[in-house]
C-alpha positions in Angstrom: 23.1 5.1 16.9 23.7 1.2 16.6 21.0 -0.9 15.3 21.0 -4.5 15.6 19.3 -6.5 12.9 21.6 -9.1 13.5 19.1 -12.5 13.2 15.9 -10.4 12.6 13.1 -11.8 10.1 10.4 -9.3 8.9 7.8 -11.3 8.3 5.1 -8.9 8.5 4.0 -5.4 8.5 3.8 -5.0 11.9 7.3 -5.4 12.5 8.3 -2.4 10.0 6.1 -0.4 12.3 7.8 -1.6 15.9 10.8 -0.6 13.7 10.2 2.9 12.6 8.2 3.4 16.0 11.5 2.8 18.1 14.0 4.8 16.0 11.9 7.3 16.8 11.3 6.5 20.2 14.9 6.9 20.7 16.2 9.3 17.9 13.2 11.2 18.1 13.7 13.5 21.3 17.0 14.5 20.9 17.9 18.4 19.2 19.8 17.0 16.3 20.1 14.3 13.5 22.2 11.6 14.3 24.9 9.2 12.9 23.8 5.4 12.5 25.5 2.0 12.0 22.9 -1.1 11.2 24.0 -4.7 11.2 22.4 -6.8 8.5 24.0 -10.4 9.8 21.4 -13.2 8.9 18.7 -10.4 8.2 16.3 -11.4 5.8 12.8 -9.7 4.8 9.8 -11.3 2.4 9.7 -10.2 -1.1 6.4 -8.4 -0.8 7.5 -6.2 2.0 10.9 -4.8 0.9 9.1 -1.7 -1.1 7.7 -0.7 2.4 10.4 -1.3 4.4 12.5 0.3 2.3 10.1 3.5 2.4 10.1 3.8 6.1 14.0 3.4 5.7 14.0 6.5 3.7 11.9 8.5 6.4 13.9 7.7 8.7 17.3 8.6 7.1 15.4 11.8 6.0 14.0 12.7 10.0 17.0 11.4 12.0 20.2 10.8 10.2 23.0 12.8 9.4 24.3 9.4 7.2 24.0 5.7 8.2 26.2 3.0 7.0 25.6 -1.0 7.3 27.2 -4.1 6.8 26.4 -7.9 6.4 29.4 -10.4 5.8 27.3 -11.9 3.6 27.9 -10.7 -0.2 24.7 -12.1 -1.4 23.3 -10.3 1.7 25.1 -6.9 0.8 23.6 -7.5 -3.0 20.0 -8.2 -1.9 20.1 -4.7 0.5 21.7 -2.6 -2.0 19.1 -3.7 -4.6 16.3 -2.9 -2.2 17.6 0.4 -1.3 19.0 1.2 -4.6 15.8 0.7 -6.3 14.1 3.1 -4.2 17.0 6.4 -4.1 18.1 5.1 -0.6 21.9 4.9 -0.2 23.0 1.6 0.9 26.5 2.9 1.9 27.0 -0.9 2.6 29.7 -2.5 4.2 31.6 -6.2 4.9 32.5 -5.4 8.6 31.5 -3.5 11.3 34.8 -2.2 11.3 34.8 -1.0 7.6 30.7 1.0 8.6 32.6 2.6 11.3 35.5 4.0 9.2 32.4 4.7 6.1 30.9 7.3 8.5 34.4 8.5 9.7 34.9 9.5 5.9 31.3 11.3 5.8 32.7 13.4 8.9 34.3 16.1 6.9 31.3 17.2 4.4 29.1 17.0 7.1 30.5 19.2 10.4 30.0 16.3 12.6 31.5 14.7 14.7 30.9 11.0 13.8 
């Protein structure tokens, strides 16, 4: 699964639902967990929000994920997510490239049995 963040702003609550609503819309159905890839380029989130986003993160790895990875060109970007995940036992397993995501879940292939 690909998620595009690529631009997004979370600004409010709300959005952190529409978020979690359509990973599940889409992940939710199918008979297995899945492997995901997020793009954090130009993301940003308010202060007060990143201890609930980064909850439903958690959920979500939990329900649907075999592993994720992500990525943000952006080191001060790839600092800020791996704070808010780090802070809260989520793995940021975060990357510079696209590229460099892909090949971090193509290493997570052999422990897991999956095909990534």
């Amino acid at each position: 699964m690909f998620i595009d963040f690529e631009g997004y702003n979370v600004r409010n609550p709300k959005q952190i639902h529409e978020m979690t609503r359509t990973v599940e819309a889409i992940a939710g159905p199918l008979d297995h967990k899945v492997y995901a890839i997020v793009n954090y380029e130009n993301f940003t989130i308010l202060p007060e929000l990143e201890e609930e986003y980064a909850h439903a993160v958690k959920e979500l790895v939990e329900r649907f994920y075999i592993d994720v990875t992500r990525y943000a060109t952006s080191g001060f970007l790839r600092a800020k997510v791996n704070s808010v995940f780090e802070k809260r036992n989520v793995p940021a397993h975060i990357f510079e490239t696209a590229d460099q995501a892909r090949h971090g879940l193509s290493a997570i292939e052999p422990r897991s049995g999956f095909p990534a």
